[in-house]
C-alpha positions as CSV (number, residue, x, y, z in Angstrom):
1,X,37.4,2.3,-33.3
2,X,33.9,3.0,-33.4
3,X,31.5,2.8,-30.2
4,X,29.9,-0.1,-31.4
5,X,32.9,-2.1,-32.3
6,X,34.5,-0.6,-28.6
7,X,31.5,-1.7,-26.4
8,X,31.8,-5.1,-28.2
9,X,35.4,-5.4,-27.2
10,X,34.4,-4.7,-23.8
11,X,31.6,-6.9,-23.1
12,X,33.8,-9.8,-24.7
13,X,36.6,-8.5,-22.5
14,X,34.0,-8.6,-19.2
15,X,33.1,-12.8,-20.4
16,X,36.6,-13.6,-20.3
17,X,37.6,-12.1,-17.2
18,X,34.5,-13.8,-15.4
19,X,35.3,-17.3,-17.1
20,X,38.8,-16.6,-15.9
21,X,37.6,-15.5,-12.9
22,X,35.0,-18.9,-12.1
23,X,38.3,-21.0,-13.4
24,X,40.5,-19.5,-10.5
25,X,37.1,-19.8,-8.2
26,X,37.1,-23.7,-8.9
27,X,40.8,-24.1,-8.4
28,X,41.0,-22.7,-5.3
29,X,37.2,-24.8,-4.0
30,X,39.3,-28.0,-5.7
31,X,42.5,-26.8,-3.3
32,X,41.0,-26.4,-0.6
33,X,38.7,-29.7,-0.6
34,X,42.2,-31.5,-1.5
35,X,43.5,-29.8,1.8
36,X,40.0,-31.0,3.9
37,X,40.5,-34.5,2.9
38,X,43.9,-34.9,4.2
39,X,43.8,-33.2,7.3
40,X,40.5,-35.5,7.9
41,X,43.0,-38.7,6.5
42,X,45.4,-37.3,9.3
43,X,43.1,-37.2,11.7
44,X,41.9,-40.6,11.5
45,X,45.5,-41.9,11.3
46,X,46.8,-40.1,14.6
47,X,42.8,-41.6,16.2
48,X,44.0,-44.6,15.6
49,X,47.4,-44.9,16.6
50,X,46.1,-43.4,19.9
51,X,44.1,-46.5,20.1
52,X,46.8,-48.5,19.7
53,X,49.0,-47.3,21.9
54,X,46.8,-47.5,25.1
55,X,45.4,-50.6,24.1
């Protein structure tokens, strides 16, 4: 393999790993927001069956 053809190889191999890389980012950032909203879902249920009760 020739230097040329190598570095070639490598900078493809460099765009993959960071598209990989911004792919696992986004999953995690999508996770994480999924887990946000339902503790804040929780949250509101347990205000307002507080309110009920001591009504």
């Amino acid at each position: 393999m020739g230097p040329e053809l190598h570095y070639q190889v490598m900078i493809n191999r460099a765009t993959e790993l960071q598209e990989e890389a911004a792919a696992h980012r986004r999953a995690r950032e999508a996770q994480s927001g999924l887990k946000a909203q339902q503790r804040s879902g929780h949250r509101r249920l347990r205000a307002a069956f507080g309110k009920l009760r001591t009504s």
